[in-house]
MIMARTOR-498804 format. One record per residue (C-alpha): residue number from 1; residue in three letters; x negated, y negated, z. Coordinates in steps of 0.5 Angstrom, whole numbers. Example, Ala and Ser with C-alpha at 12.3 -4.5 7.8 and 13.67 -1.06 7.14 Angstrom:
<rs>
@num=1; residuo=ALA; x=-25; y=9; z=16
@num=2; residuo=SER; x=-27; y=2; z=14
</rs>
This chain:
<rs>
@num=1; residuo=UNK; x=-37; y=95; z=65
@num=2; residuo=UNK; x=-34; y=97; z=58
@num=3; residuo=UNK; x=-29; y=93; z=59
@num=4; residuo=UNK; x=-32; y=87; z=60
@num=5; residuo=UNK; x=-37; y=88; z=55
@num=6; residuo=UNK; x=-31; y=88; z=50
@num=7; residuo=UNK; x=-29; y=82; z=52
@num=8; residuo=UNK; x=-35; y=78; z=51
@num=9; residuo=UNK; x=-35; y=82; z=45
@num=10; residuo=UNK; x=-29; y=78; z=43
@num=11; residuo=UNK; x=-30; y=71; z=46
@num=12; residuo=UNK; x=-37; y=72; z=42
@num=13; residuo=UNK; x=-33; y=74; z=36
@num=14; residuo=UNK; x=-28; y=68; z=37
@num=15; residuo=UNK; x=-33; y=62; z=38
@num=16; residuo=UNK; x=-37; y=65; z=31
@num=17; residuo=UNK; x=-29; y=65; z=27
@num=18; residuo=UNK; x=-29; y=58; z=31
@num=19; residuo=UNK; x=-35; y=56; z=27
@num=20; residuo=UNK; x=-34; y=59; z=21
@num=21; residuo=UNK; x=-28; y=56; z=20
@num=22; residuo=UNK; x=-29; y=49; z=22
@num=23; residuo=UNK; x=-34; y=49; z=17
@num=24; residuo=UNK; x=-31; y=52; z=11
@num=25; residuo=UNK; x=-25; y=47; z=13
@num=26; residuo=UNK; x=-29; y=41; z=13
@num=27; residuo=UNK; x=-33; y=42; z=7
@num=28; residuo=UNK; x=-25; y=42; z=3
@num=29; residuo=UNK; x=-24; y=35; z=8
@num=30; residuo=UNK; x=-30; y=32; z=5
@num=31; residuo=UNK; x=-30; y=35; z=-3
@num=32; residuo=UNK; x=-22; y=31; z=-4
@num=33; residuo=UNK; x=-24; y=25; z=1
@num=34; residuo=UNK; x=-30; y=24; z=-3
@num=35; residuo=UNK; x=-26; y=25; z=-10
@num=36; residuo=UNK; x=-22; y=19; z=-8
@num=37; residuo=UNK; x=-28; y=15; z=-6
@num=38; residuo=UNK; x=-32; y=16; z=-13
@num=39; residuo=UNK; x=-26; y=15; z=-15
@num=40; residuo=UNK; x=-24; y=8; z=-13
@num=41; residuo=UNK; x=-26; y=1; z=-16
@num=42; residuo=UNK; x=-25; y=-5; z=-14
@num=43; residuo=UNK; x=-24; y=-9; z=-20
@num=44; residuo=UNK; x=-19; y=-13; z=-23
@num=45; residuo=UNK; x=-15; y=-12; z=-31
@num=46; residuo=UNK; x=-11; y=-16; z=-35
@num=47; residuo=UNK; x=-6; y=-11; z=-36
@num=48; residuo=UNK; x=-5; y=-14; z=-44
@num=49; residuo=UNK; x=-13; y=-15; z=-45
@num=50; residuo=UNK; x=-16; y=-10; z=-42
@num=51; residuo=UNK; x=-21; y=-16; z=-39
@num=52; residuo=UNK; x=-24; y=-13; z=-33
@num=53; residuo=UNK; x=-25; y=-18; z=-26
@num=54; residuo=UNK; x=-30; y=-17; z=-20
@num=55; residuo=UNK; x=-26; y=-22; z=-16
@num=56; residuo=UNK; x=-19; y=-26; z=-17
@num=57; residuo=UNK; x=-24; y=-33; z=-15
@num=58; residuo=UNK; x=-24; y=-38; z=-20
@num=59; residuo=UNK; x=-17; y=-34; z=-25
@num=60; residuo=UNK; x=-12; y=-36; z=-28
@num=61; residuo=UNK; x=-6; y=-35; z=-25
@num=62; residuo=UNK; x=-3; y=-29; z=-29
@num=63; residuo=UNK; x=3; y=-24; z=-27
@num=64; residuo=UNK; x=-1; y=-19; z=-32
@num=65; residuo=UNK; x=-8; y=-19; z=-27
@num=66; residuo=UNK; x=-7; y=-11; z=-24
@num=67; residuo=UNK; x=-12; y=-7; z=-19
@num=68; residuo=UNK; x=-15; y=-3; z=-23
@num=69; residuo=UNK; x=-14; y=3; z=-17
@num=70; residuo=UNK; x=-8; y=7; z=-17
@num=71; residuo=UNK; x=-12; y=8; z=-9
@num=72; residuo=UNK; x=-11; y=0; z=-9
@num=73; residuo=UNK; x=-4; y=-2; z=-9
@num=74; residuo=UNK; x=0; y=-4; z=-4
@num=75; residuo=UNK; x=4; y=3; z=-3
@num=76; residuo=UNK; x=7; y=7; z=1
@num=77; residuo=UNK; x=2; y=13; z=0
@num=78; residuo=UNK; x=-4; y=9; z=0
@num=79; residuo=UNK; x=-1; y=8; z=9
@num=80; residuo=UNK; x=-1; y=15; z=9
@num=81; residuo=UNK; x=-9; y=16; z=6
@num=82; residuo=UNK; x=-11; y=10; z=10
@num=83; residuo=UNK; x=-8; y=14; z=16
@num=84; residuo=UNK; x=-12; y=21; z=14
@num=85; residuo=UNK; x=-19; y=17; z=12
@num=86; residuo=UNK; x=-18; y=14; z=19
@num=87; residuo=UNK; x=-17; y=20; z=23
@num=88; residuo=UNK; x=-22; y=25; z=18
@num=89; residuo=UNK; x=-27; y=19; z=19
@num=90; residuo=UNK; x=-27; y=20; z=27
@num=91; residuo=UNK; x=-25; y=27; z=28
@num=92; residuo=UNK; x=-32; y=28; z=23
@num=93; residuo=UNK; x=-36; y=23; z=26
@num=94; residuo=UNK; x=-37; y=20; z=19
@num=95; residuo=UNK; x=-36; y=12; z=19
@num=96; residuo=UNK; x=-36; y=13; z=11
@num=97; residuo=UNK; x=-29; y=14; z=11
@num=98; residuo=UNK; x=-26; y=9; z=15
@num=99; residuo=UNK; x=-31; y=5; z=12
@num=100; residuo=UNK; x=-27; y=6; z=5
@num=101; residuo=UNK; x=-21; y=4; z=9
@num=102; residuo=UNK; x=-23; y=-2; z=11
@num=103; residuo=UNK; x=-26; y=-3; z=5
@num=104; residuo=UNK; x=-19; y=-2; z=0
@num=105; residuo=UNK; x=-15; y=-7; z=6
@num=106; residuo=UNK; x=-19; y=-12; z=5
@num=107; residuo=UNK; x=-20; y=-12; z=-3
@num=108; residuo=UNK; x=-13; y=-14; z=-2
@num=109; residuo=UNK; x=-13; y=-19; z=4
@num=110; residuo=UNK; x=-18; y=-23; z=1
@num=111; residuo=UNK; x=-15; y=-23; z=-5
@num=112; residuo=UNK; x=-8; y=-25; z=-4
@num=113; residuo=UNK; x=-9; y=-32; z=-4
@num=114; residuo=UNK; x=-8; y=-31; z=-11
@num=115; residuo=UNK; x=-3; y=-27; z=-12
@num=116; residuo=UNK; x=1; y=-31; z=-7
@num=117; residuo=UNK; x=0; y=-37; z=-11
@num=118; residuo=UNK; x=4; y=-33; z=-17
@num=119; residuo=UNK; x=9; y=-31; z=-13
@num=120; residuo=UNK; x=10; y=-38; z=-10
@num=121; residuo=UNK; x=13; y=-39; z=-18
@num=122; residuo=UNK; x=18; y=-35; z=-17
@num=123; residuo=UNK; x=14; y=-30; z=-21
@num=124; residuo=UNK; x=13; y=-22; z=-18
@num=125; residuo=UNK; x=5; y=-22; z=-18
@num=126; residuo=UNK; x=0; y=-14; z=-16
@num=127; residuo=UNK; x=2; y=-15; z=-9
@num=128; residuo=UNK; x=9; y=-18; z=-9
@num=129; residuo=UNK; x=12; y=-14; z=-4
@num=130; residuo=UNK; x=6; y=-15; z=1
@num=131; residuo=UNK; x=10; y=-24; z=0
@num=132; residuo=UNK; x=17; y=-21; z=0
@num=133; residuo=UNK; x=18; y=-15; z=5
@num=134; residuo=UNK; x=25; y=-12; z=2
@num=135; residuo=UNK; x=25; y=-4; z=4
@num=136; residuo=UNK; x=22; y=0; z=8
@num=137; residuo=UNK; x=17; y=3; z=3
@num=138; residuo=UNK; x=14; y=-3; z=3
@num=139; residuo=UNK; x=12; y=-5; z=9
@num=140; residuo=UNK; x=13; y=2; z=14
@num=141; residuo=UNK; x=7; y=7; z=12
@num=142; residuo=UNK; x=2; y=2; z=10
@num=143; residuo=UNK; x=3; y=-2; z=17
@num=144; residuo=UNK; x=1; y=4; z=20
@num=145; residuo=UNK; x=-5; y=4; z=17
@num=146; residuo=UNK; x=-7; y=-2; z=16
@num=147; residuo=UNK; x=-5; y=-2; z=24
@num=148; residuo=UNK; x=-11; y=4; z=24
@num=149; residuo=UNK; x=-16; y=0; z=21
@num=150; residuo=UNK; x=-15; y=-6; z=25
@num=151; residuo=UNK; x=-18; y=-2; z=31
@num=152; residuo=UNK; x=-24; y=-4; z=28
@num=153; residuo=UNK; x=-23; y=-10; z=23
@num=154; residuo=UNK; x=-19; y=-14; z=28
@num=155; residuo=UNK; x=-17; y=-19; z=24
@num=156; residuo=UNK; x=-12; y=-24; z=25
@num=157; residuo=UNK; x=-9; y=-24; z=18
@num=158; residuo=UNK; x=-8; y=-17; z=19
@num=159; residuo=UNK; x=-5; y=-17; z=26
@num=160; residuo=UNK; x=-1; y=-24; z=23
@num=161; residuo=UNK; x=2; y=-19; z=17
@num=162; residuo=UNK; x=3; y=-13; z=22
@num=163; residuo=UNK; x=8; y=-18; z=27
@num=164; residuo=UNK; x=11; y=-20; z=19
@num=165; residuo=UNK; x=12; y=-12; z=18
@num=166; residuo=UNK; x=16; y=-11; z=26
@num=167; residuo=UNK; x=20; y=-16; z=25
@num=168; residuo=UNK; x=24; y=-14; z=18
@num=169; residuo=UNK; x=24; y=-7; z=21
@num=170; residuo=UNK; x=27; y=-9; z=27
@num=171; residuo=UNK; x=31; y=-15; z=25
@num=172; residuo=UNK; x=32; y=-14; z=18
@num=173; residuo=UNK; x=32; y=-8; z=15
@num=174; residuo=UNK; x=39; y=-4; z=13
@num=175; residuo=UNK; x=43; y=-1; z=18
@num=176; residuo=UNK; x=50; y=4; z=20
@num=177; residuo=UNK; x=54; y=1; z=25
@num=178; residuo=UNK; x=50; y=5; z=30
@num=179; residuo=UNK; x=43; y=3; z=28
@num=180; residuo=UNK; x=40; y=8; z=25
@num=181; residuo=UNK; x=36; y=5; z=19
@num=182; residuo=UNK; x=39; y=6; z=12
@num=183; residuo=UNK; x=38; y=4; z=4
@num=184; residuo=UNK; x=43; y=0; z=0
@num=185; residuo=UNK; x=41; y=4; z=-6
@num=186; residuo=UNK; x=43; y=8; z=-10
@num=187; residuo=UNK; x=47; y=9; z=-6
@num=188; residuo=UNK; x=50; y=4; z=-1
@num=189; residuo=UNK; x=48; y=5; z=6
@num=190; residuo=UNK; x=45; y=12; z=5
@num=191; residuo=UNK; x=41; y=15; z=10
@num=192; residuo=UNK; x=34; y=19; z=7
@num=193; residuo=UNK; x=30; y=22; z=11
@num=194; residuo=UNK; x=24; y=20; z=8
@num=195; residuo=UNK; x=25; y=13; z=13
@num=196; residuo=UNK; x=23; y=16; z=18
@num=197; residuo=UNK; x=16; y=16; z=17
@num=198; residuo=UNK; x=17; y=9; z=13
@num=199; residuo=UNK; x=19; y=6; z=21
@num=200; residuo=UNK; x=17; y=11; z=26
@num=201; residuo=UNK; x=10; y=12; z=25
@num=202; residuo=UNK; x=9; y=5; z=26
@num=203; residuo=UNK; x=14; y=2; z=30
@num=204; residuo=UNK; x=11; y=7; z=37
@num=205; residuo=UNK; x=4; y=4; z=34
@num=206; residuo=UNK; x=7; y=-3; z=35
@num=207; residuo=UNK; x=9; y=0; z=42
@num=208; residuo=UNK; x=3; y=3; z=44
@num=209; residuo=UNK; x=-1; y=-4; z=42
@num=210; residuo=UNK; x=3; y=-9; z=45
@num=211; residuo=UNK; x=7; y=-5; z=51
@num=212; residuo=UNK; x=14; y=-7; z=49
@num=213; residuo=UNK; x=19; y=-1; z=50
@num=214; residuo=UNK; x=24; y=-4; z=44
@num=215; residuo=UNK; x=19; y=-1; z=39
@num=216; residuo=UNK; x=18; y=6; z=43
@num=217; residuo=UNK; x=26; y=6; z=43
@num=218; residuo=UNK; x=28; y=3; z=36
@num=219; residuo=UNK; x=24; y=9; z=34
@num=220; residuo=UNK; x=26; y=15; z=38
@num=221; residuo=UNK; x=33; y=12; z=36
@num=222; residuo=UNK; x=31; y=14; z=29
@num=223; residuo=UNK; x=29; y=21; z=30
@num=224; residuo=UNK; x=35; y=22; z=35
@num=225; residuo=UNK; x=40; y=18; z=29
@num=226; residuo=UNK; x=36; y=23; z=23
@num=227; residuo=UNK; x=37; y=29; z=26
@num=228; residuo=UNK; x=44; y=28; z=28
@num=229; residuo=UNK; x=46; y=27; z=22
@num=230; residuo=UNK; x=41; y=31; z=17
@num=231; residuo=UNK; x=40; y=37; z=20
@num=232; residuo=UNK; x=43; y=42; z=18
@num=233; residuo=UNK; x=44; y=48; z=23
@num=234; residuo=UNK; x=46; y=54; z=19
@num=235; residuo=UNK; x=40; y=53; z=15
@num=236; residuo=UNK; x=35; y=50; z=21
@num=237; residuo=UNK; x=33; y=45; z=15
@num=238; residuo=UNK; x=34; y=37; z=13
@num=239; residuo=UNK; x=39; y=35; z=8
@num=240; residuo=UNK; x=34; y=29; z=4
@num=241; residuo=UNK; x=40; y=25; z=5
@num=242; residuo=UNK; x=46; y=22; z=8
@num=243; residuo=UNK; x=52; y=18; z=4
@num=244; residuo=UNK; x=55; y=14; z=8
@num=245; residuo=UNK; x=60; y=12; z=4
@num=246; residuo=UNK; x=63; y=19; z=4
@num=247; residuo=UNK; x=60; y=21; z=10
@num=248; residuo=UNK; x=57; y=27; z=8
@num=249; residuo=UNK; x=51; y=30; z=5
@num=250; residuo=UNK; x=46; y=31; z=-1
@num=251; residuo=UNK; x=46; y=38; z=-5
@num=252; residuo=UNK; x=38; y=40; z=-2
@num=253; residuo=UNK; x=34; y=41; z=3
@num=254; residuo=UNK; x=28; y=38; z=-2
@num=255; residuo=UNK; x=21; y=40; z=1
@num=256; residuo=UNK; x=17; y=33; z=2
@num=257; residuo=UNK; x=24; y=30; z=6
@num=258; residuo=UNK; x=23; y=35; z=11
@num=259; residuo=UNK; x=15; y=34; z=11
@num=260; residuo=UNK; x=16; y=26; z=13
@num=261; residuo=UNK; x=21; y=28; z=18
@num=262; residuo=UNK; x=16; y=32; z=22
@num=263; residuo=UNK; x=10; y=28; z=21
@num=264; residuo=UNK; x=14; y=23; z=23
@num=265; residuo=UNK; x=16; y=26; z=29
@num=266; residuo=UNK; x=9; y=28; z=30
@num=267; residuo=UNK; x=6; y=21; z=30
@num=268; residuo=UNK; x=12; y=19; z=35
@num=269; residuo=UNK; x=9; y=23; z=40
@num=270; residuo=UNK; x=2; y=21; z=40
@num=271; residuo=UNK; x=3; y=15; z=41
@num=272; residuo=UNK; x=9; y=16; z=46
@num=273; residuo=UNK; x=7; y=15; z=54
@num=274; residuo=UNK; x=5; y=21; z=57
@num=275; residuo=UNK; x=11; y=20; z=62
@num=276; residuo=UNK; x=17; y=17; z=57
@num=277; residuo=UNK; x=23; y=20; z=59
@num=278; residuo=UNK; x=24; y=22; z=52
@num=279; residuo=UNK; x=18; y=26; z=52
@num=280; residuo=UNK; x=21; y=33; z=53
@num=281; residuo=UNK; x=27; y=32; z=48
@num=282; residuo=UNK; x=23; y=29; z=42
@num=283; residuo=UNK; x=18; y=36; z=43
@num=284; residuo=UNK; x=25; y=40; z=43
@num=285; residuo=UNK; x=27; y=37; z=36
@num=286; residuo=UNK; x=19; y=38; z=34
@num=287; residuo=UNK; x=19; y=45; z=36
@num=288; residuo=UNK; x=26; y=46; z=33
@num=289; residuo=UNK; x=24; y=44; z=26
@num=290; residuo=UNK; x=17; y=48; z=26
@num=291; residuo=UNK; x=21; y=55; z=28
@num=292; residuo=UNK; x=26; y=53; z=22
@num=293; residuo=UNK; x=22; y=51; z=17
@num=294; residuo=UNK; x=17; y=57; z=19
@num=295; residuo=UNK; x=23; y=62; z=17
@num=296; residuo=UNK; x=22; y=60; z=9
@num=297; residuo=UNK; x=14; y=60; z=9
@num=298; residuo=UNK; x=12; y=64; z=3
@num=299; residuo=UNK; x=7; y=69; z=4
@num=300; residuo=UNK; x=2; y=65; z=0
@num=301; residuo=UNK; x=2; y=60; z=5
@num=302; residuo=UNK; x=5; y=55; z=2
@num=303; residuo=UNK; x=13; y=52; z=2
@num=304; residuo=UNK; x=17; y=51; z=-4
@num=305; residuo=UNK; x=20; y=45; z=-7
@num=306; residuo=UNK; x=27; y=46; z=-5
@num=307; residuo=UNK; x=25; y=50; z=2
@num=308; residuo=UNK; x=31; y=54; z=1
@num=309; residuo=UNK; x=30; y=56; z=-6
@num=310; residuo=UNK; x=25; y=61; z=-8
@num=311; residuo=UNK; x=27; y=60; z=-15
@num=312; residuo=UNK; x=24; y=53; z=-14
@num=313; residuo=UNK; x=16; y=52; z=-15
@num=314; residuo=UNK; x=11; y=52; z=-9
@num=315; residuo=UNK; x=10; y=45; z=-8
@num=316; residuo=UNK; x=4; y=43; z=-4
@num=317; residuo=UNK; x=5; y=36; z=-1
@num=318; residuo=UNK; x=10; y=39; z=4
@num=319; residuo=UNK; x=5; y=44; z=6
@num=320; residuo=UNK; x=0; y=40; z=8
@num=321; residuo=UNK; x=5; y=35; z=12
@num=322; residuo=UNK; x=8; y=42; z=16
@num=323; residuo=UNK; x=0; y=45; z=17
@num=324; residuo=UNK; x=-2; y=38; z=19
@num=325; residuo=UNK; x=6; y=37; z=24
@num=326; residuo=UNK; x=4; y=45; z=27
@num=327; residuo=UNK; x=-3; y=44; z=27
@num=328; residuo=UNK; x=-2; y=38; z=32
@num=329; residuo=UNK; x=3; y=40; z=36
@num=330; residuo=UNK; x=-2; y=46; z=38
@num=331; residuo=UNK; x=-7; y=41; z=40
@num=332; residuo=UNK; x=-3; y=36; z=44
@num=333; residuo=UNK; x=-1; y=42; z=48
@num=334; residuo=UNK; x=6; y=40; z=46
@num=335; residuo=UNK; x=7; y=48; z=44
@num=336; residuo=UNK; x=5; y=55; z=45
@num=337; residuo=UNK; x=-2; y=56; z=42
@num=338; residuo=UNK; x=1; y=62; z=37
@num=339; residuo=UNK; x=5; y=58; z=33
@num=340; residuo=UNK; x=-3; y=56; z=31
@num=341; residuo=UNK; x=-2; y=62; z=25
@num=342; residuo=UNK; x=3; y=58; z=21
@num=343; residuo=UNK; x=-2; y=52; z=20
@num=344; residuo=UNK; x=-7; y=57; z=18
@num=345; residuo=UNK; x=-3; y=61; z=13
@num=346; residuo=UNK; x=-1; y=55; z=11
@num=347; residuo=UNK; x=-9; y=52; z=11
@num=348; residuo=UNK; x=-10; y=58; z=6
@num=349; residuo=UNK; x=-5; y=56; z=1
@num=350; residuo=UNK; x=-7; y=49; z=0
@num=351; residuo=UNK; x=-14; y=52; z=-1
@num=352; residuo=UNK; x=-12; y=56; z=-7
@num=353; residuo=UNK; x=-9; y=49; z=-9
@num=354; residuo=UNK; x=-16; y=45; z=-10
@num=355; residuo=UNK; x=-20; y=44; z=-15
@num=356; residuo=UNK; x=-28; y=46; z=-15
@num=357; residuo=UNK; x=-28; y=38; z=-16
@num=358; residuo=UNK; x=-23; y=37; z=-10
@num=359; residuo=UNK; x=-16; y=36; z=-13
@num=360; residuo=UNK; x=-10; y=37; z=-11
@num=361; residuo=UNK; x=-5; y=41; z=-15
@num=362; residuo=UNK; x=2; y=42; z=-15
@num=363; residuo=UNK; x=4; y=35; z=-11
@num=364; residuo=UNK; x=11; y=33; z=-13
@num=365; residuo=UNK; x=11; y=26; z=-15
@num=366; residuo=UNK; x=15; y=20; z=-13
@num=367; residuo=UNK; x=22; y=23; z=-13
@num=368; residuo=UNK; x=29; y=19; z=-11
@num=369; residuo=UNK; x=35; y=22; z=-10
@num=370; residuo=UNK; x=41; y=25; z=-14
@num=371; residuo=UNK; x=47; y=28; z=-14
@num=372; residuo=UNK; x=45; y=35; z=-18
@num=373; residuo=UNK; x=40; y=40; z=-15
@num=374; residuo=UNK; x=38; y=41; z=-22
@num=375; residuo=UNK; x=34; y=34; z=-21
@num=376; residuo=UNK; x=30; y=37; z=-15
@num=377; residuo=UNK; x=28; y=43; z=-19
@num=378; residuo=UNK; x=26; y=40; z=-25
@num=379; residuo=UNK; x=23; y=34; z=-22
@num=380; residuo=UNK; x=16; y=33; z=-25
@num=381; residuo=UNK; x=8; y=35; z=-22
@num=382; residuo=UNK; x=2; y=31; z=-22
@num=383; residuo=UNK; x=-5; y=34; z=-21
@num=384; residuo=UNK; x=-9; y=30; z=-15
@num=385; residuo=UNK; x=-2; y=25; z=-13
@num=386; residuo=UNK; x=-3; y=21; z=-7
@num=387; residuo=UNK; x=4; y=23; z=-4
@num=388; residuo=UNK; x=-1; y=30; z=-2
@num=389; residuo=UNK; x=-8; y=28; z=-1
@num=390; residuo=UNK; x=-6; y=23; z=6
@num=391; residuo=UNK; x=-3; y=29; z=9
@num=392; residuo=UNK; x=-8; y=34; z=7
@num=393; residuo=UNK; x=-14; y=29; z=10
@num=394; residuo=UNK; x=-9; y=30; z=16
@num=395; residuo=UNK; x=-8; y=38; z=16
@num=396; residuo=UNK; x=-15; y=39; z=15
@num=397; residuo=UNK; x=-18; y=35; z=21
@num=398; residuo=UNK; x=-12; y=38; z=26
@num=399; residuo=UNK; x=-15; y=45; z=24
@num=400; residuo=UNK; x=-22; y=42; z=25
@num=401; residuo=UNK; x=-20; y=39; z=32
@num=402; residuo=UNK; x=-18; y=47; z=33
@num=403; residuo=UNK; x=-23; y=50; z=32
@num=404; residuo=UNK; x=-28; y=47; z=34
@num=405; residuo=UNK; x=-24; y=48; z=41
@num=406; residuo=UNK; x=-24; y=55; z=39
@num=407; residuo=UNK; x=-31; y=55; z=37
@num=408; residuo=UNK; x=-33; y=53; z=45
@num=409; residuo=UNK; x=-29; y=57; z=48
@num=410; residuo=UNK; x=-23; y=53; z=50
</rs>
C-alpha cells in the first residue's frame, strides 16, 4: 500500500513539474517572440533621404528604396524564424504568430514587382537575390519557411518561387564530383557545414509535398556527404568547413556549424517517410552528434563558441539549436527519453541569457570562415541577432511539447 501511494505520489509530482514547467517556458516563447513583432514595421526608407514609404506603389524606381525591417529582408535568418513563429504558433495554438509569418512573406511578395522592375536595369535593388538565386544562402532556410507559411497562404507566386528555389538547388547550385553541395567562395569548392541547413530542410519539405524521392535523397546524400567529410571523431564534433583544394579541414569545431548540421538533421527526419530505408542510419548519425556534443556542454548549460575551447565565450545561438535538435528527437521517439536533461540544461542556460524585454544575448553574428582560430574567438556578438531567435522559438516549443507530455502523464 505504501508503495503504491508513493508512486501516485510521484506521478502527481511529475504531471505538476510538467505544468510548471510548460508555462514558465512559454511565458519565455512569448516575451521574445512578441519582442519581434513589436518590433517589426512594414515600411519602406530611402536609404539616402530617409523618406519613409507605406507601399512601393506609384515609387519611383530607386536602387536606394530599403525594407526598413531587419526581420523583413530577404535572408536566411529570417527562414529560420519564419520556421519557429510557425511551429510556436501551432504548438501554443496562437494564430498570432503565424500570422506574423504570413504577414512579413507577403510585404515582400506584394512588393517585388517594383523591385523586379529595378533589377531588370541590371541594377541590384532590396530583394535582388529573390530575382538571381546565386547561393545556397539565398534561397535554402527562407523556402523552408516560405514553405511553412504556404500551408496556409496557398498561393501560386509563392509555389512558382518554391519550383525556382528547387531547381538551383538540385541543378545549379556548386558541387564536388560526388555531389555534395559546395561553395565557390572563398575558397573555391569548400565544403561549410552551415549548408546543410541552407538545403536540407528544404529539400525533405520538397519531398514530403510533392512525393517525388530525388528530394529525400539529394538531401540524405547531404547528411551522409557532411559527415563524411567534417566529422571529426577523435573529438565527436564537426570541423566548420572542408577545403577541397587540399583536401583538408578548417582549424575549428565553431559552435553555430555544428548547430545547423543538427538541426538540419532534425528536420530531415521529420519529414522523412516513417518507413524510409535510411531511417535508421539518419537517427544513428543524430544520436552520434548529440552524445558528442553532449561531452563539451558547460555546467551552465550553455555551449562555447569553439565548442571544444573553454577559453572561447559561451555562445547561445548553438545552445538553442542543440536544445531544439534534442528536444525533438526525444519527442519523435527517435532516442531514449533521458537524454531529455541536456535539453533542459541547456533551456536553463538560454534563460539566463534573455533580457526582462525578451532579448537574446550573446548571439555570435554573421561569421565566414578563416584560416586562423583567432578569427572564431574574437568573432563579434550582438544582443537579439536572429541567427538566435529562430532557433529558440524552436527550442522552447520542443520543451513545451515535452512537458505537456509529462504533465498528462504520458
Amino acid at each position: 500500500m505504501k508503495k503504491t501511494i508513493t508512486l501516485i505520489a510521484l506521478a502527481c509530482t511529475t504531471i505538476a513539474y510538467g505544468q510548471q514547467n510548460a508555462a514558465s517556458t512559454e511565458e519565455v516563447m512569448r516575451r521574445v517572440a512578441d519582442n519581434i513583432i513589436q518590433k517589426t514595421s512594414y515600411k519602406f526608407v530611402d536609404s539616402k533621404t530617409k523618406q519613409q514609404y507605406e507601399s512601393t506603389k506609384g515609387l519611383a524606381p530607386s536602387v536606394d528604396v530599403k525594407a526598413e525591417s531587419t526581420y523583413n529582408k530577404w535572408a536566411y535568418v529570417n527562414g529560420v524564424l519564419a520556421t519557429g513563429m510557425m511551429e510556436m504558433a501551432g504548438v501554443l495554438n496562437d494564430k498570432k504568430y503565424s500570422d506574423y509569418t504570413l504577414h512579413n512573406y507577403s510585404f515582400i511578395f506584394d512588393n517585388l514587382p517594383y523591385f523586379e522592375a529595378i533589377y531588370k536595369t541590371k541594377q541590384k535593388p532590396e530583394y535582388n537575390a529573390v530575382f538571381a538565386i546565386g547561393n545556397l544562402d539565398a534561397c535554402g532556410a527562407m523556402s523552408a519557411g516560405l514553405m511553412d507559411a504556404n500551408v496556409l497562404a496557398k498561393r501560386k507566386d509563392y509555389s512558382a518561387y518554391l519550383d525556382r528555389a528547387a531547381d538551383y538547388i538540385l541543378h545549379k547550385q556548386l558541387r564536388l564530383p560526388d555531389g555534395t553541395l559546395s561553395r565557390p567562395q572563398p575558397r573555391y569548392m569548400t565544403i561549410w557545414a552551415d549548408d546543410t541547413y541552407m538545403s536540407v530542410p528544404f529539400l525533405a519539405r520538397m519531398g514530403k509535398l510533392t512525393g517525388d524521392s530525388k528530394y529525400f535523397d539529394d538531401a540524405i546524400k547531404q547528411i551522409e556527404n557532411f559527415n563524411k567529410y567534417l566529422y571529426d571523431a577523435p573529438s565527436s564534433l564537426y570541423w566548420h568547413n572542408y577545403y577541397s583544394d587540399v583536401e583538408m579541414n578548417g582549424v575549428g569545431h565553431w559552435g553555430r556549424s555544428n548547430g545547423w548540421i543538427a538541426v538540419a538533421q532534425v528536420e530531415l527526419l521529420k519529414n522523412l517517410p516513417a518507413n524510409h530505408p535510411k531511417r535508421a542510419e539518419l537517427i544513428r548519425l543524430l544520436l552520434r552528434q548529440i552524445v558528442g556534443y553532449a561531452r563539451y556542454q558547460d555546467q551552465t548549460g550553455l555551449w562555447h563558441q569553439l565548442l571544444d575551447k573553454p577559453d572561447s565565450y559561451l555562445e547561445t545561438s548553438v545552445t538553442a539549436m542543440y536544445t531544439y535538435a534534442v528536444a525533438a528527437a526525444v519527442n519523435e521517439g527517435w532516442i531514449n527519453e533521458k537524454y531529455i536533461s541536456i535539453a533542459r540544461e541547456g533551456w536553463k542556460g538560454l534563460l539566463t541569457k534573455i533580457t526582462p524585454d525578451g532579448q537574446l544575448q550573446d548571439v555570435c553574428i554573421g561569421t565566414n570562415m578563416d584560416e586562423a582560430i583567432k578569427f572564431y574567438y574574437t568573432r563579434p556578438t550582438a544582443l537579439n541577432d536572429t541567427h538566435g531567435l529562430g532557433a529558440l522559438l524552436l527550442a522552447g516549443s520542443e520543451l513545451v511539447k515535452f512537458d505537456r507530455k509529462a504533465a498528462a502523464g504520458k
